[in-house]
The first five atom37 places (N, CA, C, CB, O) and aatype in JSON, in Angstrom:
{
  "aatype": [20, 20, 20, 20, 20, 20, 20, 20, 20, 20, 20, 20, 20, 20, 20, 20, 20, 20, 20, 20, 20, 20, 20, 20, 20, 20, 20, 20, 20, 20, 20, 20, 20, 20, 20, 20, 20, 20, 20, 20, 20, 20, 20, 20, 20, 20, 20, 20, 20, 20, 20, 20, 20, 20, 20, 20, 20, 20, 20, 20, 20, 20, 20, 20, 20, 20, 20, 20, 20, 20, 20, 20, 20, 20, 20, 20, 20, 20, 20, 20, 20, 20, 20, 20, 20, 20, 20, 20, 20, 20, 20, 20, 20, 20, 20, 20, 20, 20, 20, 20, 20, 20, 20, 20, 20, 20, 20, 20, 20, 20, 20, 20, 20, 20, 20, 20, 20, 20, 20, 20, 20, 20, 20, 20, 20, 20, 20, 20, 20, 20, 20, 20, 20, 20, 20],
  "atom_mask": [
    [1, 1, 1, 1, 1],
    [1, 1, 1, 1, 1],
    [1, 1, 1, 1, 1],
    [1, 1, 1, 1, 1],
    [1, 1, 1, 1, 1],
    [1, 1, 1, 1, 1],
    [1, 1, 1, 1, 1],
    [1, 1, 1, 1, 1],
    [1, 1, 1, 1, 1],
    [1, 1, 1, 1, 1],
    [1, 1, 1, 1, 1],
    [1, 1, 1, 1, 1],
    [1, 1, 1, 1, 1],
    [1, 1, 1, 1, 1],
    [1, 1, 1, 1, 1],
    [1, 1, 1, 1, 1],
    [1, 1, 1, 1, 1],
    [1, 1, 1, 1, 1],
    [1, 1, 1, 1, 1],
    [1, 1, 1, 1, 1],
    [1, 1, 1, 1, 1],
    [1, 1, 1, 1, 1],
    [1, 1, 1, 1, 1],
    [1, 1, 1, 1, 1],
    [1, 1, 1, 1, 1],
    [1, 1, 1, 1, 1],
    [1, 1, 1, 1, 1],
    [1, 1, 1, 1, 1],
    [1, 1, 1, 1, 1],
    [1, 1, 1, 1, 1],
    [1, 1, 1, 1, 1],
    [1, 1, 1, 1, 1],
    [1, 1, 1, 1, 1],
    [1, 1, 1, 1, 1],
    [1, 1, 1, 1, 1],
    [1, 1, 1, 1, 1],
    [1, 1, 1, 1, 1],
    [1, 1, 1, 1, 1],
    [1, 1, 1, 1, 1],
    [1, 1, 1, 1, 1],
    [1, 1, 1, 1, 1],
    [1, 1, 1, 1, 1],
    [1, 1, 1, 1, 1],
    [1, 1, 1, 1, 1],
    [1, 1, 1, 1, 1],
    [1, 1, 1, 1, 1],
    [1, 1, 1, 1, 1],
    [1, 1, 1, 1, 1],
    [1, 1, 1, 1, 1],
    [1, 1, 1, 1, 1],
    [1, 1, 1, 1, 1],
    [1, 1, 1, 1, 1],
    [1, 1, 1, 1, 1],
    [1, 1, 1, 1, 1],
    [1, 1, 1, 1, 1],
    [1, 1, 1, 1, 1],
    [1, 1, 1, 1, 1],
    [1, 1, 1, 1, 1],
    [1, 1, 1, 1, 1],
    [1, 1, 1, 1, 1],
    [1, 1, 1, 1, 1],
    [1, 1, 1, 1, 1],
    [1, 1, 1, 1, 1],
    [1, 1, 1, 1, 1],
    [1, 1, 1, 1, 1],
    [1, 1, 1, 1, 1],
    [1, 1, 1, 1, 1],
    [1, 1, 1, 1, 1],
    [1, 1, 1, 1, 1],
    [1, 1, 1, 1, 1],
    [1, 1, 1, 1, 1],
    [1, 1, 1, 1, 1],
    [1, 1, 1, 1, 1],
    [1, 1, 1, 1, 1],
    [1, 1, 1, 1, 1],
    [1, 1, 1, 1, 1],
    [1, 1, 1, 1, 1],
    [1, 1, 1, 1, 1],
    [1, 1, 1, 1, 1],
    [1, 1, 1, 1, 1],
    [1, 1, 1, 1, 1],
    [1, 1, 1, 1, 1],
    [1, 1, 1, 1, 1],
    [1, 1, 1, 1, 1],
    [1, 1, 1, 1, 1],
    [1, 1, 1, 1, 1],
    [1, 1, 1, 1, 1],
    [1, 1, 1, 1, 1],
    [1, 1, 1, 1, 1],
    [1, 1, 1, 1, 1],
    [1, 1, 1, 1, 1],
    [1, 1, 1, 1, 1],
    [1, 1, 1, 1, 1],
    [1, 1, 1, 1, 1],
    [1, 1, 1, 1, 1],
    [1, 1, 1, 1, 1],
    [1, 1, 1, 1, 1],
    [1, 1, 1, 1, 1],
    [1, 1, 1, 1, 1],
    [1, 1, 1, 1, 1],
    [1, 1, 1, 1, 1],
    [1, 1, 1, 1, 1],
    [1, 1, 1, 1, 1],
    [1, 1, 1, 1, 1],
    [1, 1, 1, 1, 1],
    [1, 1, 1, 1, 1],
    [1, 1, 1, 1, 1],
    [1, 1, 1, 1, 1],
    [1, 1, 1, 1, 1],
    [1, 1, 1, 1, 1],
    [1, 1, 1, 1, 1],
    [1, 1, 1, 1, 1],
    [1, 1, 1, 1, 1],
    [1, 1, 1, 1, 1],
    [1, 1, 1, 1, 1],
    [1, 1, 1, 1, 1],
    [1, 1, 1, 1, 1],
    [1, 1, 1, 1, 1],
    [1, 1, 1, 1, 1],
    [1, 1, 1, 1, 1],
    [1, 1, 1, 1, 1],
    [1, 1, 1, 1, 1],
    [1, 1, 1, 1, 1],
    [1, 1, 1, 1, 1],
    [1, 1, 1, 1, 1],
    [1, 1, 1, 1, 1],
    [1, 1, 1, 1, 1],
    [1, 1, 1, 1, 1],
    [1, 1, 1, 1, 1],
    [1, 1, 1, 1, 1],
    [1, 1, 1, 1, 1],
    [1, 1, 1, 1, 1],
    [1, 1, 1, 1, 1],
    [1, 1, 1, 1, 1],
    [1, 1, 1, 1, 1]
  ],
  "atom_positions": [
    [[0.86, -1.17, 0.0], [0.0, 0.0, 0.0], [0.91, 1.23, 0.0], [-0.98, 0.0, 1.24], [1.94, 1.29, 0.68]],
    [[0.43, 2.29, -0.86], [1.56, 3.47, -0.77], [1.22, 4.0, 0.21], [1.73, 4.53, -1.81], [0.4, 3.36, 0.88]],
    [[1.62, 5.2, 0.68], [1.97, 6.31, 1.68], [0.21, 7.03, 1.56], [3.61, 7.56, 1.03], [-0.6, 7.21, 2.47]],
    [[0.11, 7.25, 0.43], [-0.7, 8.04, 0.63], [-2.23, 7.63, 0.6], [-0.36, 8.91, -0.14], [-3.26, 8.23, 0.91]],
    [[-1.87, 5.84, -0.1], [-3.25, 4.85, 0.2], [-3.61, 4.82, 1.84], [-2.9, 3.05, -0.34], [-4.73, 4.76, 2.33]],
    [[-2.29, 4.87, 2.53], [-2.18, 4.7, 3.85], [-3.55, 5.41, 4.6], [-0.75, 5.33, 4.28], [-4.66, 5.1, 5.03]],
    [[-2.41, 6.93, 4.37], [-3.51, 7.96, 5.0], [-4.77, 8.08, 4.38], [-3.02, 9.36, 5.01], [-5.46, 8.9, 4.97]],
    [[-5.38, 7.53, 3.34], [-6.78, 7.8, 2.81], [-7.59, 6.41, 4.16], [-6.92, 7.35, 0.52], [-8.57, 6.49, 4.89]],
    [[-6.61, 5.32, 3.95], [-7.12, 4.63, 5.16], [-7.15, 4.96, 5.81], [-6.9, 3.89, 5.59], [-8.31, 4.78, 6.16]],
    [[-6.29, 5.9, 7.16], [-6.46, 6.15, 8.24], [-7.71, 7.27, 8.15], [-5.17, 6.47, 8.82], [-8.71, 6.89, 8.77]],
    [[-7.84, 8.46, 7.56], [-9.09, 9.06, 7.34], [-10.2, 7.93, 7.15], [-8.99, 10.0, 6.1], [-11.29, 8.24, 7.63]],
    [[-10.09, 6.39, 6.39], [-11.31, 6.07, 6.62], [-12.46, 5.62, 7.55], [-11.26, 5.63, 6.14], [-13.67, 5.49, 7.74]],
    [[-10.75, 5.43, 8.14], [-10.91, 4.49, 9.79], [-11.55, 5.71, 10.62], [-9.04, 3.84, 10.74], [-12.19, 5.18, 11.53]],
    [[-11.66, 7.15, 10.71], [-11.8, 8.13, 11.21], [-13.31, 7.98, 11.31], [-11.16, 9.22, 10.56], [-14.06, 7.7, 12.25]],
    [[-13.54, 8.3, 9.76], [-15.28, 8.57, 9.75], [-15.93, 7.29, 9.75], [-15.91, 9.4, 8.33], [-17.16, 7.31, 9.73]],
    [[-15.25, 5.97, 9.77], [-16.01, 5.23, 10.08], [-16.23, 4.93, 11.78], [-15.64, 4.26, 9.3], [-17.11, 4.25, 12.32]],
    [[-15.26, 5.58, 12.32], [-15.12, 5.35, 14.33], [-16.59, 6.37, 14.15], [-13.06, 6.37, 15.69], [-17.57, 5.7, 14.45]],
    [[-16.85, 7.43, 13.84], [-17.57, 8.38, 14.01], [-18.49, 7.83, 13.55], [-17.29, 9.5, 13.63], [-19.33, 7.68, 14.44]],
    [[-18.96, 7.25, 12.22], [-20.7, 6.32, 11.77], [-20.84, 5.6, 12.56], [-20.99, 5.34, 10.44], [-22.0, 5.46, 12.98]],
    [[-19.72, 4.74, 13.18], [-19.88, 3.36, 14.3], [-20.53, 4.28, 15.98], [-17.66, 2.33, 14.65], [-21.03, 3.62, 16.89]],
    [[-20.43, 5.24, 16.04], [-20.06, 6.24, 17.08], [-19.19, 5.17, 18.18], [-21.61, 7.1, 17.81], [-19.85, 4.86, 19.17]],
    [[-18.2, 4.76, 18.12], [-17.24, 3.98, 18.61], [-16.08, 4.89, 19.4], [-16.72, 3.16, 17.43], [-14.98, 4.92, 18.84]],
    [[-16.18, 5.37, 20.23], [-15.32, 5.96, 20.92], [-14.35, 5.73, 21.12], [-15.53, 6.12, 21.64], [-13.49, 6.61, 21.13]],
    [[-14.01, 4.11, 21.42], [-12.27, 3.65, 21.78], [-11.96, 3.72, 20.31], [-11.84, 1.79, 22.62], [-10.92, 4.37, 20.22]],
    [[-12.51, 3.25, 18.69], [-11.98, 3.42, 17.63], [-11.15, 4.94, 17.41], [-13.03, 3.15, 16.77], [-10.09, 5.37, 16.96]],
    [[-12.52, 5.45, 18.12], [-11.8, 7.31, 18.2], [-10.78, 7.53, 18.24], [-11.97, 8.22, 19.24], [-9.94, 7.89, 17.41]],
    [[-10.76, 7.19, 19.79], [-9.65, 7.24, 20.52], [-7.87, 6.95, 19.99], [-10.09, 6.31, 21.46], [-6.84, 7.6, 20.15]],
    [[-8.19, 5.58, 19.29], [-6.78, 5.0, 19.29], [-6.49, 5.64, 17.54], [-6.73, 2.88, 19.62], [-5.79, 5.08, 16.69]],
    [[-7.14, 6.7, 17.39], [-7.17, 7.29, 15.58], [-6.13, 8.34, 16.09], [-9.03, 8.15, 14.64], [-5.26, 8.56, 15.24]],
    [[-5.94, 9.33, 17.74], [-5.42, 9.81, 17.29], [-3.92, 10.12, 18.33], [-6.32, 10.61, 16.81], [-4.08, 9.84, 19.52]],
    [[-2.44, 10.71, 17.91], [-1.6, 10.52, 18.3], [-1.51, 11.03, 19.66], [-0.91, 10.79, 17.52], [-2.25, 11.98, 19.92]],
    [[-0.67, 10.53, 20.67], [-0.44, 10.6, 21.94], [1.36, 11.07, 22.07], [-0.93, 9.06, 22.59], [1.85, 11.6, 23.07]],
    [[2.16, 10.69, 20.71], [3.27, 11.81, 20.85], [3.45, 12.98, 20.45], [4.15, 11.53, 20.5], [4.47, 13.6, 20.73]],
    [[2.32, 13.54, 19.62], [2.92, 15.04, 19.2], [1.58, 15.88, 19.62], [3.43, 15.25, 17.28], [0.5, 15.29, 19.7]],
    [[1.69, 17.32, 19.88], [0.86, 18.29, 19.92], [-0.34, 17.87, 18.79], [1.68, 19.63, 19.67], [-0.09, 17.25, 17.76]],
    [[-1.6, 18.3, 19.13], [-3.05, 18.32, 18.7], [-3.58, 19.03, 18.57], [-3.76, 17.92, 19.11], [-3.44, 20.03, 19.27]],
    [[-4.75, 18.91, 17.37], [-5.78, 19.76, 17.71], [-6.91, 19.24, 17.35], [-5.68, 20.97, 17.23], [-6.9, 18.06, 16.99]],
    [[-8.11, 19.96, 17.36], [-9.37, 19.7, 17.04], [-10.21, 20.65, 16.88], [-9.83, 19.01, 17.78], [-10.54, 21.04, 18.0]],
    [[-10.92, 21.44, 15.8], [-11.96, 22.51, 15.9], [-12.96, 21.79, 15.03], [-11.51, 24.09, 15.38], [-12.95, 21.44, 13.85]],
    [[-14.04, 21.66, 16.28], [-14.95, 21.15, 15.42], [-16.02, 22.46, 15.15], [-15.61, 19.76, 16.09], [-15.91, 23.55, 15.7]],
    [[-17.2, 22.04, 14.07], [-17.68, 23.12, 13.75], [-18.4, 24.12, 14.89], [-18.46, 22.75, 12.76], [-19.12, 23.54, 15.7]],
    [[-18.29, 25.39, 15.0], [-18.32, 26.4, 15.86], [-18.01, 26.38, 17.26], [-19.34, 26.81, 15.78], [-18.69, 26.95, 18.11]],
    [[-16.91, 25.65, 17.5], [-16.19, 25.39, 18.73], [-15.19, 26.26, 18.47], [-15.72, 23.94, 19.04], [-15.0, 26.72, 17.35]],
    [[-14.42, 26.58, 19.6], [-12.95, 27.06, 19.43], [-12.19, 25.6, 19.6], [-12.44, 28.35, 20.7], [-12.55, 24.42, 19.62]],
    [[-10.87, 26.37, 19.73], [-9.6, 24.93, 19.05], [-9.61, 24.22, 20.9], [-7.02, 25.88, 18.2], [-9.71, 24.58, 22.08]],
    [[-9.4, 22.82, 19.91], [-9.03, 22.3, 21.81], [-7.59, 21.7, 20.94], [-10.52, 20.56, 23.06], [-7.47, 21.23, 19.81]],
    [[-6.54, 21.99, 22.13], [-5.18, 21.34, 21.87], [-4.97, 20.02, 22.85], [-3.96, 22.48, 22.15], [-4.22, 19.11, 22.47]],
    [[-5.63, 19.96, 24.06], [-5.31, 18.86, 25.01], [-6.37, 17.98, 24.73], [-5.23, 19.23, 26.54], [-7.6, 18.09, 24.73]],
    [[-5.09, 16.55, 24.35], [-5.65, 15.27, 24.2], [-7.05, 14.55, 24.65], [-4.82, 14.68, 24.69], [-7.97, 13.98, 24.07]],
    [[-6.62, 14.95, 26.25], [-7.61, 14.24, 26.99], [-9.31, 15.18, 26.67], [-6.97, 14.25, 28.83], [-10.35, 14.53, 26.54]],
    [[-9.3, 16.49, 26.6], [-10.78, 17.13, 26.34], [-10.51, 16.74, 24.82], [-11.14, 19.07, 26.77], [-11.17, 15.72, 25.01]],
    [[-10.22, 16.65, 23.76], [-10.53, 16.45, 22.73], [-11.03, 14.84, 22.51], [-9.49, 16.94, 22.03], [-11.46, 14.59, 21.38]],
    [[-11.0, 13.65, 23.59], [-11.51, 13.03, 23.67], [-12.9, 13.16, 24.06], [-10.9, 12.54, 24.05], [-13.84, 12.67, 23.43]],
    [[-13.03, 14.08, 25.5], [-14.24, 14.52, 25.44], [-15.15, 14.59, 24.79], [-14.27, 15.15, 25.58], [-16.23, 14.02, 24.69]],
    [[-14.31, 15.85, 24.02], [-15.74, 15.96, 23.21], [-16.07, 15.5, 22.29], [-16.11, 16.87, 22.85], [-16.99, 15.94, 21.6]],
    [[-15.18, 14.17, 21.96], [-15.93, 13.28, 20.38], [-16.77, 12.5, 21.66], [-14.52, 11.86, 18.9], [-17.96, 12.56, 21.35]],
    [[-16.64, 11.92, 22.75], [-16.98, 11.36, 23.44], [-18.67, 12.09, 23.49], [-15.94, 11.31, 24.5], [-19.51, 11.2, 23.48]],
    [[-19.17, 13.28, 23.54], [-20.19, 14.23, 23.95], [-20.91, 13.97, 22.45], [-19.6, 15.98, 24.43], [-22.0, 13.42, 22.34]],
    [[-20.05, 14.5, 21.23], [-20.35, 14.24, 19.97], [-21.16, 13.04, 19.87], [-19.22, 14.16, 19.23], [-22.37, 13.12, 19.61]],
    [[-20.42, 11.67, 20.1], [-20.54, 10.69, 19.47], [-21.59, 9.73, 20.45], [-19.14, 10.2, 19.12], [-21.99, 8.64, 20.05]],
    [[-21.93, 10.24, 21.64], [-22.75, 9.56, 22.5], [-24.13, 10.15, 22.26], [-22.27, 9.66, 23.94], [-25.2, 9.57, 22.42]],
    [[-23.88, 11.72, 21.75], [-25.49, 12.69, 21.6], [-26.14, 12.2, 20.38], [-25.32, 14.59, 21.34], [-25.73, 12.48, 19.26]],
    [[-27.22, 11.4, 20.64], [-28.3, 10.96, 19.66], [-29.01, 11.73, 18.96], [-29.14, 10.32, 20.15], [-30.03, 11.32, 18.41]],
    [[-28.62, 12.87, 18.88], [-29.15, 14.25, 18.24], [-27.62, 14.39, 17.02], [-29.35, 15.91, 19.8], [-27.87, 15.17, 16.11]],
    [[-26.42, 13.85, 16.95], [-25.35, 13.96, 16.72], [-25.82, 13.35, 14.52], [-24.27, 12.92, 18.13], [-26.25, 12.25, 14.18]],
    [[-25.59, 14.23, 13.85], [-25.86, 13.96, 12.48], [-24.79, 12.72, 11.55], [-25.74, 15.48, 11.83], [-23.61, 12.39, 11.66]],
    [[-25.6, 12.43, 10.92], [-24.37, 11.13, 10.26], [-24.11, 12.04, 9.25], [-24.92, 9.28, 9.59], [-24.72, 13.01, 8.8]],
    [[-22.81, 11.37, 8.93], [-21.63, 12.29, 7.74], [-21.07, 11.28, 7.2], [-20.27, 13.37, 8.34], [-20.83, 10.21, 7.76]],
    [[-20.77, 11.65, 5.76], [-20.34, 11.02, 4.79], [-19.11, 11.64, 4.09], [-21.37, 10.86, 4.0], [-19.26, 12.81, 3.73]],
    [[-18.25, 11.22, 3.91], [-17.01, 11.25, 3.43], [-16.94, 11.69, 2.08], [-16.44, 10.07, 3.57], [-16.95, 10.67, 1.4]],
    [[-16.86, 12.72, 1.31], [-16.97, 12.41, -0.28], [-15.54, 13.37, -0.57], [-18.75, 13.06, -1.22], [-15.15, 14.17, 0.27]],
    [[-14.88, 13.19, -1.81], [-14.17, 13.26, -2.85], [-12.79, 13.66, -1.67], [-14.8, 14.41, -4.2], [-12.42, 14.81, -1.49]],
    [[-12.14, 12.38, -0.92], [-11.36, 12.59, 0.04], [-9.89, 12.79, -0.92], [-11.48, 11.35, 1.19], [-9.71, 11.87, -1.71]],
    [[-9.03, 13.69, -0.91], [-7.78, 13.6, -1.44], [-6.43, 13.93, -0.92], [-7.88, 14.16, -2.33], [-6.05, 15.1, -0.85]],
    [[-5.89, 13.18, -0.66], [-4.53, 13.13, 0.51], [-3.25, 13.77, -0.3], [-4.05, 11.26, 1.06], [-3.06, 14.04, -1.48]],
    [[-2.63, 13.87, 0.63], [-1.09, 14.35, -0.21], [0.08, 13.65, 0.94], [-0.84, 16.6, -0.36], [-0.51, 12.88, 1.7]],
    [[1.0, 13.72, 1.12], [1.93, 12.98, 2.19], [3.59, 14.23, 1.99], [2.26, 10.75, 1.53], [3.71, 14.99, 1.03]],
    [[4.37, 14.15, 2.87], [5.33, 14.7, 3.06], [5.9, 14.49, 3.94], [5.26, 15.55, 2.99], [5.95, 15.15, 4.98]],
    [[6.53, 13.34, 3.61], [7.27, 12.69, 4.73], [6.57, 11.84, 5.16], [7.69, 13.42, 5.75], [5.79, 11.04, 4.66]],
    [[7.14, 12.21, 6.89], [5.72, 11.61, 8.05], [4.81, 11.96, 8.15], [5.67, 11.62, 9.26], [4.1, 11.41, 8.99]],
    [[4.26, 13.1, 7.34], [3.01, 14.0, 7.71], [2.04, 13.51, 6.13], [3.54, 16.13, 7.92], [2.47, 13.21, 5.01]],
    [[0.78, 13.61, 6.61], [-0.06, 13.51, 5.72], [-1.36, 14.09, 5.68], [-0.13, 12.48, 5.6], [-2.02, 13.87, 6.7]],
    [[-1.94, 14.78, 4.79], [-3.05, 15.44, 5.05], [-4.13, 15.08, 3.91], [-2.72, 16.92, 5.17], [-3.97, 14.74, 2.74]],
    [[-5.31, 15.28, 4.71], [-6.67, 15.18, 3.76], [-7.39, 15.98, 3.68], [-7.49, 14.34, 3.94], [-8.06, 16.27, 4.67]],
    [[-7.55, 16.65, 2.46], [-9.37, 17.64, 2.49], [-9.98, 17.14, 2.09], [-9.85, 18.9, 1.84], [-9.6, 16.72, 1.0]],
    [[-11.37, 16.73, 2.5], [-12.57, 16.29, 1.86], [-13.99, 17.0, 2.81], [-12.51, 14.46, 1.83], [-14.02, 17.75, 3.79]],
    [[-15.02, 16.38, 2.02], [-16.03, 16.91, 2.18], [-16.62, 16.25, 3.2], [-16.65, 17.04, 1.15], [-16.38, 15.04, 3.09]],
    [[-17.54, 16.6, 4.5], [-18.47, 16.14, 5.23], [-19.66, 16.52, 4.41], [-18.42, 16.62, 6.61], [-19.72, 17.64, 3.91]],
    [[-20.53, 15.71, 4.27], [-21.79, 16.12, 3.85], [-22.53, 14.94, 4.92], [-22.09, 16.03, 2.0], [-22.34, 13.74, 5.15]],
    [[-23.87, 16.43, 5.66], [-24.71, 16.12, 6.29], [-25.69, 16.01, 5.95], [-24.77, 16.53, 6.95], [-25.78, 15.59, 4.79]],
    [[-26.82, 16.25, 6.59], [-28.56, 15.88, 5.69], [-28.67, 17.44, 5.48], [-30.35, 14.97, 6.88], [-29.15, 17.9, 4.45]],
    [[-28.19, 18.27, 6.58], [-28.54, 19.27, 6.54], [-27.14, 20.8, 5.55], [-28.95, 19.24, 8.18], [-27.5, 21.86, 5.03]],
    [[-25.68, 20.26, 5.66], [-25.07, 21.04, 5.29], [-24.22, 20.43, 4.36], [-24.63, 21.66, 6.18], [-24.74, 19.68, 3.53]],
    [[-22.96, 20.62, 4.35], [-22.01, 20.23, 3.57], [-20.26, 21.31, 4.45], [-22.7, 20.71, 1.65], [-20.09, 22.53, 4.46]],
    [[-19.37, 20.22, 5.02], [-18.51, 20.98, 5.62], [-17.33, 20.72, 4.37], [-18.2, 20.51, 7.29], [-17.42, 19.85, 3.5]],
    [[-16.1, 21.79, 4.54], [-14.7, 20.96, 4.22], [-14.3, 20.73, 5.05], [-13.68, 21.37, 3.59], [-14.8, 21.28, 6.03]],
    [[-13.32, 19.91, 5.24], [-12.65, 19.58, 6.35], [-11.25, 19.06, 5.98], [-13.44, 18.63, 7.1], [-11.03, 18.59, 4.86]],
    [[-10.34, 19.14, 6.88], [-8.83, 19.07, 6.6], [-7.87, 18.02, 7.92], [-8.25, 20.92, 6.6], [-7.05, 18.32, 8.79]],
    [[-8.41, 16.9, 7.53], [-7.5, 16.41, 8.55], [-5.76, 15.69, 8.47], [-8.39, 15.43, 9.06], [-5.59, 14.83, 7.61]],
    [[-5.14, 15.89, 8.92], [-3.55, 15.98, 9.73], [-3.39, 14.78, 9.8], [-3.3, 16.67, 11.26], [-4.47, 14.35, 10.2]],
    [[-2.39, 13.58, 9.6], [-2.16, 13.09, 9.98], [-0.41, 12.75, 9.99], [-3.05, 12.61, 9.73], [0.29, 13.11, 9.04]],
    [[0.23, 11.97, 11.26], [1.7, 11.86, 11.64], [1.87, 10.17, 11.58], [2.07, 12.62, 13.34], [1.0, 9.45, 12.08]],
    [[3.05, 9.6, 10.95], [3.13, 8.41, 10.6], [3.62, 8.18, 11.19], [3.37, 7.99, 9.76], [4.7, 8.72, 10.96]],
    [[3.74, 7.11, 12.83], [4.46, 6.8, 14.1], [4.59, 5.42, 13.92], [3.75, 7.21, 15.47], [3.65, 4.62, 13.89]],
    [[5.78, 5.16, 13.81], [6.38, 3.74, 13.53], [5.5, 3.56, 11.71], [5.73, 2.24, 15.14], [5.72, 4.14, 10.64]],
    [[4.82, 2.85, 11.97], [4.09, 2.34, 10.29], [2.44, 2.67, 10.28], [4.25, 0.25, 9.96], [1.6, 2.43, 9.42]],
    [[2.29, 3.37, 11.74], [0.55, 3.63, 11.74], [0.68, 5.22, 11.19], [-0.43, 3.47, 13.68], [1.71, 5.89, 11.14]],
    [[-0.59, 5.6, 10.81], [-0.91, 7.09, 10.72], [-2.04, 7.61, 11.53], [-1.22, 7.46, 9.35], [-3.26, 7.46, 11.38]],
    [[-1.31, 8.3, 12.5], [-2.26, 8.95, 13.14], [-2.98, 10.32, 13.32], [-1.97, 8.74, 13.9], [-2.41, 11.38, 13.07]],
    [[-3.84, 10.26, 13.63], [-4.47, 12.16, 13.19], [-3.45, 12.6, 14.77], [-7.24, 12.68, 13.39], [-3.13, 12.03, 15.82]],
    [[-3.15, 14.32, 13.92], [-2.79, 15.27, 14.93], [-4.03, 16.87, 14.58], [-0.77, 15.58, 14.68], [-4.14, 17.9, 15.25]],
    [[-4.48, 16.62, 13.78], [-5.32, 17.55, 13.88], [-6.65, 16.97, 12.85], [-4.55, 18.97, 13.5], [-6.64, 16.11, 11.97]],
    [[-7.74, 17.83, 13.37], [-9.12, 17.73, 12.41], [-9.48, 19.3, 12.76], [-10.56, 16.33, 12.95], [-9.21, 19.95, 13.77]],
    [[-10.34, 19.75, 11.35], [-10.89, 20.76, 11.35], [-11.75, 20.66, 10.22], [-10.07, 21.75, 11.41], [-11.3, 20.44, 9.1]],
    [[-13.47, 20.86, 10.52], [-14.3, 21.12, 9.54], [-15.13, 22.32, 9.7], [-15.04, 20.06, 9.36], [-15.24, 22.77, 10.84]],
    [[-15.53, 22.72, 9.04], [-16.31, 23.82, 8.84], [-16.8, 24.09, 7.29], [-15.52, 24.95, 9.38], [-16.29, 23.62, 6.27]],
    [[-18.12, 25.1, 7.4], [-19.3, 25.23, 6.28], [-18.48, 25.67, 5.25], [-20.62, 26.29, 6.57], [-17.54, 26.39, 5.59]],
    [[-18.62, 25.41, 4.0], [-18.4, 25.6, 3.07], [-19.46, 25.44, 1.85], [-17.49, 25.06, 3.1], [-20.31, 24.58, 1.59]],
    [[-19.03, 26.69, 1.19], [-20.54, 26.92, -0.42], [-19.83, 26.24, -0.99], [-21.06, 28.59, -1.54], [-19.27, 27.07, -1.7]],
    [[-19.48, 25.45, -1.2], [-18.61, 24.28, -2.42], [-19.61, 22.37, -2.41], [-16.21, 23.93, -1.48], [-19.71, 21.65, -1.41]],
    [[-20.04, 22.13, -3.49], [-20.33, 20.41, -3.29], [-19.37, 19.87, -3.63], [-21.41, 19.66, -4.04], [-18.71, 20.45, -4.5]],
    [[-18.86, 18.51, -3.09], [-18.16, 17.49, -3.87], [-18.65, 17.27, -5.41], [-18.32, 16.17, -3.1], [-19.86, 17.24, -5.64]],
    [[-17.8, 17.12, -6.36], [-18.43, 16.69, -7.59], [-18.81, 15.24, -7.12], [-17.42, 16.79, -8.99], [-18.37, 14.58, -6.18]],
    [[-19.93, 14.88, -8.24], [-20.24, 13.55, -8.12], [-19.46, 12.72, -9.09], [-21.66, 13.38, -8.29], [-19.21, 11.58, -8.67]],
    [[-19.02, 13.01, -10.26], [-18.81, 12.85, -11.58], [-16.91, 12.05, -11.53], [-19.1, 14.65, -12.42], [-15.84, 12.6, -11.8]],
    [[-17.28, 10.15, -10.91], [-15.81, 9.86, -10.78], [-14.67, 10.22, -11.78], [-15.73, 8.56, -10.68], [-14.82, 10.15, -12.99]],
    [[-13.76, 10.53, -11.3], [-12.84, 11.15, -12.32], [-12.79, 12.68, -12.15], [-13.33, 10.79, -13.8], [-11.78, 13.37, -12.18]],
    [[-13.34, 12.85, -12.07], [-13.63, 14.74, -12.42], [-13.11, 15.15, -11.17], [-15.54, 15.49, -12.65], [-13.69, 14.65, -10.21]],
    [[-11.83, 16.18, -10.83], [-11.5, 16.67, -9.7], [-11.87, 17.87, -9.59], [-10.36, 16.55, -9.45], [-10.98, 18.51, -9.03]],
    [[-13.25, 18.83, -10.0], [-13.46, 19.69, -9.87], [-14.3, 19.37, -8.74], [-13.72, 20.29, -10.86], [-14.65, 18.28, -8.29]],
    [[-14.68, 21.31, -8.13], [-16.43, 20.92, -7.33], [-16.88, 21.72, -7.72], [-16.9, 20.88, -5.75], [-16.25, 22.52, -8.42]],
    [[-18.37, 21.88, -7.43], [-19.59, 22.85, -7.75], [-19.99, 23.21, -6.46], [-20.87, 22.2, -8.61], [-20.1, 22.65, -5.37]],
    [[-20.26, 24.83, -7.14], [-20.23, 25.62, -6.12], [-22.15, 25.46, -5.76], [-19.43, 27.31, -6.63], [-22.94, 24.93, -6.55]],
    [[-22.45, 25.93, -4.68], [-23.76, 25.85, -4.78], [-24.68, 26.82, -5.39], [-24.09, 25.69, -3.72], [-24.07, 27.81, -5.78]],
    [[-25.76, 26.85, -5.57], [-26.52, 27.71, -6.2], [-27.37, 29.0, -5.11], [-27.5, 26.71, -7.0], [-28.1, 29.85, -5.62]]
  ]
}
């Protein structure tokens, strides 16, 4: 698997801990040696590990909490570091989001997530790396 198949896996493993609402999956997604973060939408940033468990923990236990879908995810790698933007799409919005990840020994682990609203859709159209903006 290349480097950057890697990290599209570890992002998958992400949003699938979050559909499962699986908390220890959460948990072990993200790194415990380097600095963190997390801004989820209209939160400010949390940098400490242990509340950023929290609050997927608050997230992922609240039955009011929306399912999200992963679309047109595209990674890049540099080095140990690897990053993804892709789209959250909810019932109700559509976020981008940009998650971080650090390659420790042969795993990849997130050091940061951040989503927020965005006027942009994923294209649907496989192949096509454009998006459409909304109307």
């Amino acid at each position: 698997m290349s480097d950057r198949d890697a990290v599209l896996f570890a992002n998958d493993a992400f949003y699938r801990a979050f559909a499962d609402r699986d908390q220890k999956a959460m948990e072990k997604l993200w790194s415990d040696k380097l600095p963190v973060c997390c801004l989820h939408p209209g939160w400010g940033p949390i940098f400490d590990l242990q509340e950023i468990f929290k609050s997927w923990e608050a997230i992922l236990m609240n039955a009011e909490s929306p399912e999200i879908k992963c679309r047109d995810a595209r990674a890049h790698v540099y080095g140990d570091v690897g990053s993804v933007i892709c789209f959250e799409e909810l019932a109700t919005a559509t976020l981008i989001t940009t998650n971080i990840f650090h390659r420790e020994e042969k795993v990849w682990k997130m050091i940061h997530h951040q989503a927020g609203p965005t006027p942009v859709l994923p294209n649907d159209e496989v192949g096509d790396k454009t998006v459409q903006r909304l109307h």
